[in-house]
BAKOLVEX-256119 format. One line per field, with one value per residue: residue number from 0; chain; z, x, y of N, C-alpha, C, O in turn. Coordinates in steps of 0.02 Angstrom, whole numbers. Each point is the difference from the previous one (the first is absolute). Layout:
nr: NUM/...;
kette: A/...;
n.c3: Z/...;
n.c1: X/...;
n.c2: Y/...;
ca.c3: Z/...;
ca.c1: X/...;
ca.c2: Y/...;
c.c3: Z/...;
c.c1: X/...;
c.c2: Y/...;
o.c3: Z/...;
o.c1: X/...;
o.c2: Y/...;
// end
This chain:
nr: 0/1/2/3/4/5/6/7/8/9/10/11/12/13/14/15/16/17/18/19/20/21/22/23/24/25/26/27/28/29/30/31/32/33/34/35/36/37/38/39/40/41/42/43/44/45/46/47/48/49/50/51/52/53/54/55/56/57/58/59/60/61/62/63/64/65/66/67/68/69/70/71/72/73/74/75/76/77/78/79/80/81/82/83/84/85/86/87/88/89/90/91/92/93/94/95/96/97/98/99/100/101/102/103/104/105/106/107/108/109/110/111/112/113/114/115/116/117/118/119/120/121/122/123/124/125/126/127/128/129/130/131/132/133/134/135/136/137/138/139/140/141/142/143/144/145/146/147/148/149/150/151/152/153/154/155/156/157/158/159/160/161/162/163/164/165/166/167/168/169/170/171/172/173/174/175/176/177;
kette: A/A/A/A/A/A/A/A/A/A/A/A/A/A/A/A/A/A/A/A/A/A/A/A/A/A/A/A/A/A/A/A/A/A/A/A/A/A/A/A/A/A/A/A/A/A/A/A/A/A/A/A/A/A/A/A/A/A/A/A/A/A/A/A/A/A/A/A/A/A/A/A/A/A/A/A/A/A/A/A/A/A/A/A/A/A/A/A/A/A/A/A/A/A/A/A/A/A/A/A/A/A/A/A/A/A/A/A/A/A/A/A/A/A/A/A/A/A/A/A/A/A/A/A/A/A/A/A/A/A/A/A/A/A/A/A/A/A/A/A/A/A/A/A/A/A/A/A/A/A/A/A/A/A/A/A/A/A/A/A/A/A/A/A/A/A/A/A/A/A/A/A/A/A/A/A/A/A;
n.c3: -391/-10/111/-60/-116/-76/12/-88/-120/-42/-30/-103/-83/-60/-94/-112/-17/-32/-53/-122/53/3/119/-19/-39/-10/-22/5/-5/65/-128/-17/25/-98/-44/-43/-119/-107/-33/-50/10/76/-24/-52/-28/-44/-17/-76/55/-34/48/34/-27/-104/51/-87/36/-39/22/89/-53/-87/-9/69/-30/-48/93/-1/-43/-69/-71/11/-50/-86/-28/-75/18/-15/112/63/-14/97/54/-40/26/-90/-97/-74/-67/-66/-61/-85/-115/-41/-58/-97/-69/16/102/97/-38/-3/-111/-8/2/-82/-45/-66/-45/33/-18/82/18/-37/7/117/5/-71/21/1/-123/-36/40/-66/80/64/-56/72/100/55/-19/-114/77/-16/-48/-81/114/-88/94/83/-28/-22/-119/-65/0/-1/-118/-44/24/-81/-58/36/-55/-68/43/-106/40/-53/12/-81/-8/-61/43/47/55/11/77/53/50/-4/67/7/-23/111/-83/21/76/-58;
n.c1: -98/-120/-69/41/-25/-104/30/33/-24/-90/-4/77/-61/-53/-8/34/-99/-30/70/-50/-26/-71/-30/-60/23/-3/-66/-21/-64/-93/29/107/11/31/20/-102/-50/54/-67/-118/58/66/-11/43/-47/58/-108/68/89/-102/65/-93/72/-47/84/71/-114/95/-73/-25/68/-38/-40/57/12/68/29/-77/79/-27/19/41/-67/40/-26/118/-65/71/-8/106/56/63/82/-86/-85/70/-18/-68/54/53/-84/-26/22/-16/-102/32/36/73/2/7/-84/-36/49/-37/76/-35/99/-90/122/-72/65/58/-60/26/111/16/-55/94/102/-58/7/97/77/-21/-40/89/97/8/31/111/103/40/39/-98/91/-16/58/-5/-54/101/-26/134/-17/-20/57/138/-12/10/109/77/-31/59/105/20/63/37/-18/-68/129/-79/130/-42/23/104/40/-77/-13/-96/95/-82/73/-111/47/-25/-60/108/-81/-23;
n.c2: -1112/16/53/-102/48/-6/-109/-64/13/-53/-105/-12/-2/-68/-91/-4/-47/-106/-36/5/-133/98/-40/119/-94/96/-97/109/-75/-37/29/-39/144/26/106/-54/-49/12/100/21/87/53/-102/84/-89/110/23/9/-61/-64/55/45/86/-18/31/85/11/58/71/72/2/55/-107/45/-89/47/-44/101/75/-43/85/-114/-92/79/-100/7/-82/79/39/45/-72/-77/52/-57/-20/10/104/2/-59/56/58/-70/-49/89/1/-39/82/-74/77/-74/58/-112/44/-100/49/-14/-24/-28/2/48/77/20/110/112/7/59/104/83/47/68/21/-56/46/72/-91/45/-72/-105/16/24/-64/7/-9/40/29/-100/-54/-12/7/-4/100/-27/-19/-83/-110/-12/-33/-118/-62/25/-82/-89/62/-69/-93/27/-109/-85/-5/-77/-25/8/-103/-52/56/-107/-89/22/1/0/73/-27/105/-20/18/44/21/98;
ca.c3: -17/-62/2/40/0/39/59/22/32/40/58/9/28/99/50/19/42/58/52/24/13/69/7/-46/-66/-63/-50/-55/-68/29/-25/32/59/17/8/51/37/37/47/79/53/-24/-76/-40/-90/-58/-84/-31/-53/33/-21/40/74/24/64/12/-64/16/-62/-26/56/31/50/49/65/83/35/4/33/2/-35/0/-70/-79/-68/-65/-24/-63/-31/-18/-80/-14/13/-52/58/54/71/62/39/37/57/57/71/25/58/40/32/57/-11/6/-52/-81/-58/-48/-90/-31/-81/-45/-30/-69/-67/25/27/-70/-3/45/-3/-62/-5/36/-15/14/94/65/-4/-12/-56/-31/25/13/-39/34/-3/2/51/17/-71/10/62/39/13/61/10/5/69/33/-11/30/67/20/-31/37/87/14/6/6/32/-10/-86/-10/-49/5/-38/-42/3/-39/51/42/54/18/53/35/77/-21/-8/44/-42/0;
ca.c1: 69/5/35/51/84/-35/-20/72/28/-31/22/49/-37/-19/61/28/-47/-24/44/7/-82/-11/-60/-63/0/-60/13/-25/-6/64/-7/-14/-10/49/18/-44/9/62/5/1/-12/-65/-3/-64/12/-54/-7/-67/-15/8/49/-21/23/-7/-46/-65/-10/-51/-26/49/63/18/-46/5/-61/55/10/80/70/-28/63/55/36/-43/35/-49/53/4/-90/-19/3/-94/-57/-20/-3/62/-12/-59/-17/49/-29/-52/64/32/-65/-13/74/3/42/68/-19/40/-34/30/-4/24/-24/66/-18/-41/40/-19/-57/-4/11/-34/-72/-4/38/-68/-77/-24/-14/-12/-68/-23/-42/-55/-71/-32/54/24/-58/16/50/48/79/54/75/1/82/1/1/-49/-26/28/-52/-55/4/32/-46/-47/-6/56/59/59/40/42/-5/46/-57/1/-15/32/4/-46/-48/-5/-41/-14/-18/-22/-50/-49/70/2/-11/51;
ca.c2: -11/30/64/1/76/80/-20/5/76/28/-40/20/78/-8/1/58/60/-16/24/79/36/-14/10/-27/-12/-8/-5/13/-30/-44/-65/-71/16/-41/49/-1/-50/-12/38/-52/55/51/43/-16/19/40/-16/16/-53/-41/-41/-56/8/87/28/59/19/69/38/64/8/56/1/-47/7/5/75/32/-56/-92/-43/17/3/-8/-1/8/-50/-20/-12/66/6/-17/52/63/87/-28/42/-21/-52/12/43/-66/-29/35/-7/-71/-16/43/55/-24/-55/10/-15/-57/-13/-65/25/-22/57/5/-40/-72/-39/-31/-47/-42/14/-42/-92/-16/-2/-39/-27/56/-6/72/50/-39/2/76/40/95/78/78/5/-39/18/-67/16/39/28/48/80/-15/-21/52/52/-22/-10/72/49/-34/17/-23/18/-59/-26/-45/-62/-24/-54/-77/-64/26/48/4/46/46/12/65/-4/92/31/64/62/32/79/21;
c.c3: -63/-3/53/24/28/82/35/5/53/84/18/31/69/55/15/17/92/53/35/10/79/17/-30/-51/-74/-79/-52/-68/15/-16/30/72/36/59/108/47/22/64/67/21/-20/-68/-53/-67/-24/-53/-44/-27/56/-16/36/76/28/75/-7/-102/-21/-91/-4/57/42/45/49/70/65/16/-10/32/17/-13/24/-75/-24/-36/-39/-36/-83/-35/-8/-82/-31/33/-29/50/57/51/48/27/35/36/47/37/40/63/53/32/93/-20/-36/-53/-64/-34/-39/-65/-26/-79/-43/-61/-72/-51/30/16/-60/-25/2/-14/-54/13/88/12/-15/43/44/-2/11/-52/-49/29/4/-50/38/3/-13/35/38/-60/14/27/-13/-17/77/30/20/56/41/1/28/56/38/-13/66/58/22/-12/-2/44/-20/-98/12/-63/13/-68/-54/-19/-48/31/27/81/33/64/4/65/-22/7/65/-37/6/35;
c.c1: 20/77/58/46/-40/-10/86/11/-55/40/48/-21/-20/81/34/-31/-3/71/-28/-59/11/-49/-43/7/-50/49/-22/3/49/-42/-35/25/71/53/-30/12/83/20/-30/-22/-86/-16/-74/23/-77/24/-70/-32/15/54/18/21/-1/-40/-52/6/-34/6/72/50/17/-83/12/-41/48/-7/92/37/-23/78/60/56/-67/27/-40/53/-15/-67/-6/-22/-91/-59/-3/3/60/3/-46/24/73/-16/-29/61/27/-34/7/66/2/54/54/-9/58/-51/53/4/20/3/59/-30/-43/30/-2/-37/-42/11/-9/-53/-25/8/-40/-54/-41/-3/-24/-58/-25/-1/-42/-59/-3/35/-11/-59/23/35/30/60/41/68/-9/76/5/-9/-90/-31/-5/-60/-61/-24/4/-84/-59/8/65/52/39/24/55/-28/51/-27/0/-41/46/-19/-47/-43/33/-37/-8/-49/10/-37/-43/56/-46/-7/66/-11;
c.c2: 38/68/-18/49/20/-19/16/69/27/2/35/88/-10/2/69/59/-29/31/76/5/-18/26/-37/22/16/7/3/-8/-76/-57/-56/-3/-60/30/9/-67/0/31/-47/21/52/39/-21/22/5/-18/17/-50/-77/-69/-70/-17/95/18/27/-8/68/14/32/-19/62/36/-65/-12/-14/85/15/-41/-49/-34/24/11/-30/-33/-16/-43/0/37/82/8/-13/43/62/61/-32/64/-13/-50/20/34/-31/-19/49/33/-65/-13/18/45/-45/-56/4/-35/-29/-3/-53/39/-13/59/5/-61/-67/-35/-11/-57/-71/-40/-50/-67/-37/1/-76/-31/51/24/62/27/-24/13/71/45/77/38/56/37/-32/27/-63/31/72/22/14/64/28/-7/62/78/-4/18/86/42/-21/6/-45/20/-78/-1/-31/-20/-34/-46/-93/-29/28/66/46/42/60/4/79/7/76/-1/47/91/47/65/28/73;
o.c3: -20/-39/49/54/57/31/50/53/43/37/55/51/51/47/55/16/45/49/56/-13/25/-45/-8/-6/-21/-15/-32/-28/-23/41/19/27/55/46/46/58/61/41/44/14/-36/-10/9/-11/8/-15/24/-35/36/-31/-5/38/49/-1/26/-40/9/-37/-42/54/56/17/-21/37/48/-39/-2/32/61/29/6/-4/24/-14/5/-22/-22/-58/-32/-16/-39/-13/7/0/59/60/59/59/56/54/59/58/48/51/61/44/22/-55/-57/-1/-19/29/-14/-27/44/-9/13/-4/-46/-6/-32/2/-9/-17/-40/-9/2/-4/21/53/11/1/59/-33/-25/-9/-50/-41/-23/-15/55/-45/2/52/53/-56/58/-35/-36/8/39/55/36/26/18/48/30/16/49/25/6/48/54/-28/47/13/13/-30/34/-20/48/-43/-44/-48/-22/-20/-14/3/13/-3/-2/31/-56/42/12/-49/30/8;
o.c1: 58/47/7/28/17/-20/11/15/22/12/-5/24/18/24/-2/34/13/-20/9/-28/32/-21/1/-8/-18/42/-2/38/56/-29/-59/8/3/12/34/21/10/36/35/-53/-49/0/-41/31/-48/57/-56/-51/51/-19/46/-23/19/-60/-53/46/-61/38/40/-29/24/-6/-28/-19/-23/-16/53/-17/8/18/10/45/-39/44/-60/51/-42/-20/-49/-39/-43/-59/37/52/-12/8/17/-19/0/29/-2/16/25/32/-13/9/-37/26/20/38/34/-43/45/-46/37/-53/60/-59/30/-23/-33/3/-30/-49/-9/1/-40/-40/27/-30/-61/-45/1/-14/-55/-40/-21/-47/-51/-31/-19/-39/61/-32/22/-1/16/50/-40/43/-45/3/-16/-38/-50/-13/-31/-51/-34/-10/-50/-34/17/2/-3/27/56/-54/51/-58/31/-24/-24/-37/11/-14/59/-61/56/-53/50/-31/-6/43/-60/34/42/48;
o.c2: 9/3/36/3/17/49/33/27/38/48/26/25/29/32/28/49/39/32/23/54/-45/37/-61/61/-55/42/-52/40/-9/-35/-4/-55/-28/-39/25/-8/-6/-28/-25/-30/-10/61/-45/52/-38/-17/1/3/0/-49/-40/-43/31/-11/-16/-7/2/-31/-20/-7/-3/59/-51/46/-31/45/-33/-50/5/-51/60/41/-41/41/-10/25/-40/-4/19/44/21/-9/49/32/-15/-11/-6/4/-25/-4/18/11/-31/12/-2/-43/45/-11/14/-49/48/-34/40/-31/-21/30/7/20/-29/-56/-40/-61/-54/-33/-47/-61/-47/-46/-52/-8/-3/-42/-19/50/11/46/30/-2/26/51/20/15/7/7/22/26/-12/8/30/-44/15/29/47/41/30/36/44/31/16/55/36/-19/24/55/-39/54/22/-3/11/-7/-22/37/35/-9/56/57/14/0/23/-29/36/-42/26/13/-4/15/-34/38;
// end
């Protein structure tokens, strides 16, 4: 009962990602895999870390034990920030995507998640037991993501923002050579 805001906005992220998952589902860096269970359907949440409802627990994210196109959508709810080699593992999702696959962003921007971070450090058992590692950054600009994503082989589909206009959702495809 301790992280009431961090379970509510989590929640609120699921919600407004779940309209746009279909197929089979992988969720990478997916916490407490919440994101999975609401879905129902065919999906599995990765993580590097056991959060007590995690599916797959692996060392590196951007080594996955599924075969090519296994996935219809990837997301990354909140958690791109938290993967240090965020290119490799977008290269992993992007292997695992089928052609017609999309990849999910969830990101609120640097200065806030800062913030955040601060005025939730005494309730947010991730930075009490694991905190930041090395090439972690507290959020993500849009401009950023957009780079991320453009440098990995995708292409924006869709933004928009939500939870008051704090977040960000971001939905790419894999980019078509030119």
């Amino acid at each position: 009962m301790r992280d009431w805001l961090g379970r509510l906005l989590a929640s609120w992220r699921v919600k407004e990602v779940l309209p746009h998952v279909r197929g089979r589902l992988l969720d990478i860096g997916c916490g407490a895999n919440q994101l999975v269970r609401r879905y129902g359907r065919d999906g599995v949440g990765v993580d590097v870390r056991q959060w007590g409802t995690v599916d797959l627990v692996v060392s590196d994210t951007s080594q996955l034990p599924f075969a090519p196109q296994e996935f219809d959508v990837v997301t990354f709810l909140a958690s791109l920030n938290h993967i240090p080699n965020r290119q490799k593992v977008l290269a992993e999702a992007r292997r695992l995507l089928k052609a017609d696959g999309r990849v999910i962003v969830t990101m609120i921007p640097p200065v806030l998640s800062g913030v955040w971070h601060f005025l939730r450090r005494p309730w947010d058992a991730d930075q009490h037991e694991r905190g930041m590692k090395e090439g972690e950054v507290y959020g993500l600009t849009r401009s950023q993501v957009r780079q991320i994503l453009r440098d990995a082989g995708f292409e924006v589909v869709q933004e928009r923002r939500f939870m008051l206009g704090v977040n960000r959702l971001t939905i790419a495809r894999k980019a078509t050579p030119e």
